[in-house]
TORZAKE-379769 format. One record per residue (C-alpha): x, y, z; residue number from 1. Coordinates in steps of 0.02 Angstrom, whole numbers. Layout:
! residues N
<rec><u>X</u><v>Y</v><w>Z</w><num>NUM</num></rec>
...
***
This chain:
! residues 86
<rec><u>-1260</u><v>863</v><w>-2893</w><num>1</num></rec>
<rec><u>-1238</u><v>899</v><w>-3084</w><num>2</num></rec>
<rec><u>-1346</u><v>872</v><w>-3238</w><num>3</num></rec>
<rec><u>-1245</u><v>718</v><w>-3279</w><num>4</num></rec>
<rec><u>-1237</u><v>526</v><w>-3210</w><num>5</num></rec>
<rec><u>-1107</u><v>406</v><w>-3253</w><num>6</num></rec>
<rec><u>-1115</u><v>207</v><w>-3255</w><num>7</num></rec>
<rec><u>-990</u><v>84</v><w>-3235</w><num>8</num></rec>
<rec><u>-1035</u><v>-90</v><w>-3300</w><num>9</num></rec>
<rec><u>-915</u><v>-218</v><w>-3282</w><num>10</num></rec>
<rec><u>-930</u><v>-410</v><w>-3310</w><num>11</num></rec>
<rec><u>-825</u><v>-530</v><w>-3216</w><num>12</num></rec>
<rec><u>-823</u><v>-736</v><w>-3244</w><num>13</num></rec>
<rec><u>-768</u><v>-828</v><w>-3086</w><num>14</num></rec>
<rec><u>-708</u><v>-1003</v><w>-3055</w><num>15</num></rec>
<rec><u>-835</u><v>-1116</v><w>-2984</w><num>16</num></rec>
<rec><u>-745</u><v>-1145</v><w>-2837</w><num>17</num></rec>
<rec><u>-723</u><v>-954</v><w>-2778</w><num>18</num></rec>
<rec><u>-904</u><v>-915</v><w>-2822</w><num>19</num></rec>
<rec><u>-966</u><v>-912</v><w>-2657</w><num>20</num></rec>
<rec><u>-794</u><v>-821</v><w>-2587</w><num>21</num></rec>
<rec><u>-842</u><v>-684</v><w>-2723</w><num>22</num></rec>
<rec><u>-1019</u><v>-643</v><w>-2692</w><num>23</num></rec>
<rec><u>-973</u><v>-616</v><w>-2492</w><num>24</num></rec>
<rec><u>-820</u><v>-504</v><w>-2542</w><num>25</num></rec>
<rec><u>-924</u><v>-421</v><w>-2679</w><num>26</num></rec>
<rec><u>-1089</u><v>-386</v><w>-2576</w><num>27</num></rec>
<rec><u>-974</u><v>-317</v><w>-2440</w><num>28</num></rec>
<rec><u>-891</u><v>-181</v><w>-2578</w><num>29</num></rec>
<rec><u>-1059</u><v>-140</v><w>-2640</w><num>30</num></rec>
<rec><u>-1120</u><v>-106</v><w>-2450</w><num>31</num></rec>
<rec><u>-947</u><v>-17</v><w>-2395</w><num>32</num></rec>
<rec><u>-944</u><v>92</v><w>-2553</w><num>33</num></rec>
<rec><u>-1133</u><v>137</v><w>-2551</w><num>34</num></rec>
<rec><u>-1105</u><v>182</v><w>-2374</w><num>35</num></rec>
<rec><u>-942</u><v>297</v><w>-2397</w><num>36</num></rec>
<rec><u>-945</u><v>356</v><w>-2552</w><num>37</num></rec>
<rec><u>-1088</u><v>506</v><w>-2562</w><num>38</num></rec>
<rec><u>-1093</u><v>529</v><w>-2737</w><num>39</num></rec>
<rec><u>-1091</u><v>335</v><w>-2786</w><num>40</num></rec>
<rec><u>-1298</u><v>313</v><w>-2800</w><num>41</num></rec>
<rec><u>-1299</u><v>121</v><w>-2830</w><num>42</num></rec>
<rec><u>-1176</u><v>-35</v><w>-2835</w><num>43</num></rec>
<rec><u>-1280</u><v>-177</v><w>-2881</w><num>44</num></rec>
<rec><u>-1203</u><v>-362</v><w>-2895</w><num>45</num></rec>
<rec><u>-1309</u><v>-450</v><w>-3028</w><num>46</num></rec>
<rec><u>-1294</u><v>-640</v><w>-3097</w><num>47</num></rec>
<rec><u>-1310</u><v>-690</v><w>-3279</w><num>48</num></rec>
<rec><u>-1475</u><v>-797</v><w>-3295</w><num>49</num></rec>
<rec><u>-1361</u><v>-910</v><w>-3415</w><num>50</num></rec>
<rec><u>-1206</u><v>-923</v><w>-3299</w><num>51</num></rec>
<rec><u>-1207</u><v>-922</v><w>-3130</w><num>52</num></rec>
<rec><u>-1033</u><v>-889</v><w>-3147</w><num>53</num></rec>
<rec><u>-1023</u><v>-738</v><w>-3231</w><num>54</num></rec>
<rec><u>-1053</u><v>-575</v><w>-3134</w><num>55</num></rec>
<rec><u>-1112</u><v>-378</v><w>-3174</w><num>56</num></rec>
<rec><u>-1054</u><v>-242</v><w>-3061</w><num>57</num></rec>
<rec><u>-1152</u><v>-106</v><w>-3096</w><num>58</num></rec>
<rec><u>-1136</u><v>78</v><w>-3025</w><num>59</num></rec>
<rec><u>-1252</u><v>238</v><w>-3048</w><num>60</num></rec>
<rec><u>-1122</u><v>406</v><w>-3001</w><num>61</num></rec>
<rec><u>-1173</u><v>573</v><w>-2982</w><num>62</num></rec>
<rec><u>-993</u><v>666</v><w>-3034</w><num>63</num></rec>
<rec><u>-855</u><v>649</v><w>-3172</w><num>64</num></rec>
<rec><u>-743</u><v>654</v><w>-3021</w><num>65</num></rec>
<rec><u>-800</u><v>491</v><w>-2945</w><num>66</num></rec>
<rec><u>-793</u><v>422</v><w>-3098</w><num>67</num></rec>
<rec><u>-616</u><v>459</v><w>-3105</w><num>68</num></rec>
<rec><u>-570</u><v>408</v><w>-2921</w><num>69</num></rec>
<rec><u>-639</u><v>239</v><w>-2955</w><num>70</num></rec>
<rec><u>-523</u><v>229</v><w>-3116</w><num>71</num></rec>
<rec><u>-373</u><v>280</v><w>-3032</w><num>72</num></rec>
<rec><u>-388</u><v>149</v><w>-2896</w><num>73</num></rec>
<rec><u>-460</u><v>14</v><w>-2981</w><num>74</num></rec>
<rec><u>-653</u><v>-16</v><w>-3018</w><num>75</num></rec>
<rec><u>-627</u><v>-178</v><w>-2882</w><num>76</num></rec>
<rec><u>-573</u><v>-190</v><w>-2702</w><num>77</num></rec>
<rec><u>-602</u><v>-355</v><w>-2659</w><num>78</num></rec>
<rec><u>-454</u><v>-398</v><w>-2573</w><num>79</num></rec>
<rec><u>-315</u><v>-465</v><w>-2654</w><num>80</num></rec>
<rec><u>-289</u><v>-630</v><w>-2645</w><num>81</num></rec>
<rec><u>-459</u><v>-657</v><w>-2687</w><num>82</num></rec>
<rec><u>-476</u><v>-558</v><w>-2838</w><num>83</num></rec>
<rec><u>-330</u><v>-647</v><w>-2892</w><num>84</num></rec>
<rec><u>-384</u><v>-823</v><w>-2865</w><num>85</num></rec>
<rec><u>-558</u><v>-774</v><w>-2967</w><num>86</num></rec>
***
């Protein structure tokens, strides 16, 4: 591990209707990518107090290098219709 951490933070509003679509897809990224990713530290899905709608992603990394690999392929993996539809 280095001397340096990254963060991502990244807020997302969803429709109403494809709240409840998004937190299941969402809190089974954060697990999968917690899981298989040794250098990713934490994925947390938080909700704005204000808007129930409107999501954080946050993640804690441990090298420049994951920071890039999640840039290359996209910060989200949440399946693509679904992503779409949000």
């Amino acid at each position: 591990m280095s001397d340096s951490m990254y963060t991502i933070l990244v807020a997302i509003n969803v429709k109403p209707e494809y709240r409840d679509s998004f937190i299941k897809a969402s809190t089974a990224e954060a697990q999968g990518s917690v899981r298989g990713e040794p250098e990713l530290f934490q994925f947390q899905l938080l909700v704005d107090e204000s808007n129930s709608n409107r999501f954080y992603f946050f993640r804690y990394l441990g090298t420049k290098q994951q920071l890039k690999l999640i840039g290359k392929r996209g910060s989200l993996r949440l399946g693509g219709t679904l992503s779409k539809k949000c």
